[in-house]
C-alpha positions in Angstrom: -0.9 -10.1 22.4 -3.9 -9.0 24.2 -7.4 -9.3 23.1 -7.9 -5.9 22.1 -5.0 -5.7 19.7 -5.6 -9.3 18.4 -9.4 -8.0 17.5 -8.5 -4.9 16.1 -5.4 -6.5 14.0 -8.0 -8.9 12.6 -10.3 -6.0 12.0 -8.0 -4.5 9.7 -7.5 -7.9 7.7 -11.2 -8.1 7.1 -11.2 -4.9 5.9 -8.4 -5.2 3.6 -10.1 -8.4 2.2 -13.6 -6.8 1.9 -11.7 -3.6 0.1 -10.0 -5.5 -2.2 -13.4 -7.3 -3.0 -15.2 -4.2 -3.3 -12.4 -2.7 -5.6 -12.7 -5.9 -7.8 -16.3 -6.5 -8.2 -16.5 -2.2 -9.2 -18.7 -1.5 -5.9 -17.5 2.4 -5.6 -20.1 3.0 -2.8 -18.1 0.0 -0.6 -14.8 0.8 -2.1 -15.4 4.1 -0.1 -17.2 2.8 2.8 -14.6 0.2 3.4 -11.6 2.9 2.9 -12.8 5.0 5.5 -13.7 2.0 8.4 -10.1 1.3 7.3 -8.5 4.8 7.9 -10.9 4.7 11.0 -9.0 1.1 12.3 -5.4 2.1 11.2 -6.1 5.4 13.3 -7.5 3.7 16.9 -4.3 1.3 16.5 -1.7 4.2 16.2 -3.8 5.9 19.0 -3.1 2.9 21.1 0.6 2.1 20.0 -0.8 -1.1 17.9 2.0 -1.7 15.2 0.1 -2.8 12.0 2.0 -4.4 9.0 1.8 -3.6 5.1 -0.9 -6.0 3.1 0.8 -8.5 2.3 4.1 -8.8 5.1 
């Protein structure tokens, strides 16, 4: 794995852990901002042919 797709993979993890916190603690404004940087990363990896598993496989 190269370094790109490593940082970008692990991107997307932070993301995922910071949306779920956002979710949990009732931060609307961050659940939104963090949804979209995540749409945002999940778009640039199928742009570049990264393969990203579900949350949780």
């Amino acid at each position: 794995m190269d370094a790109f797709t490593a940082g970008l993979l692990q991107r997307i993890r932070t993301t995922q852990t910071d949306l779920t916190r956002a979710r949990e603690t009732g931060d609307d404004y961050l659940v939104e901002v963090e949804q979209a940087e995540l749409e945002d990363l999940h778009r640039l990896a199928a742009e570049h042919g990264v393969e990203v598993a579900a949350p949780g496989a």
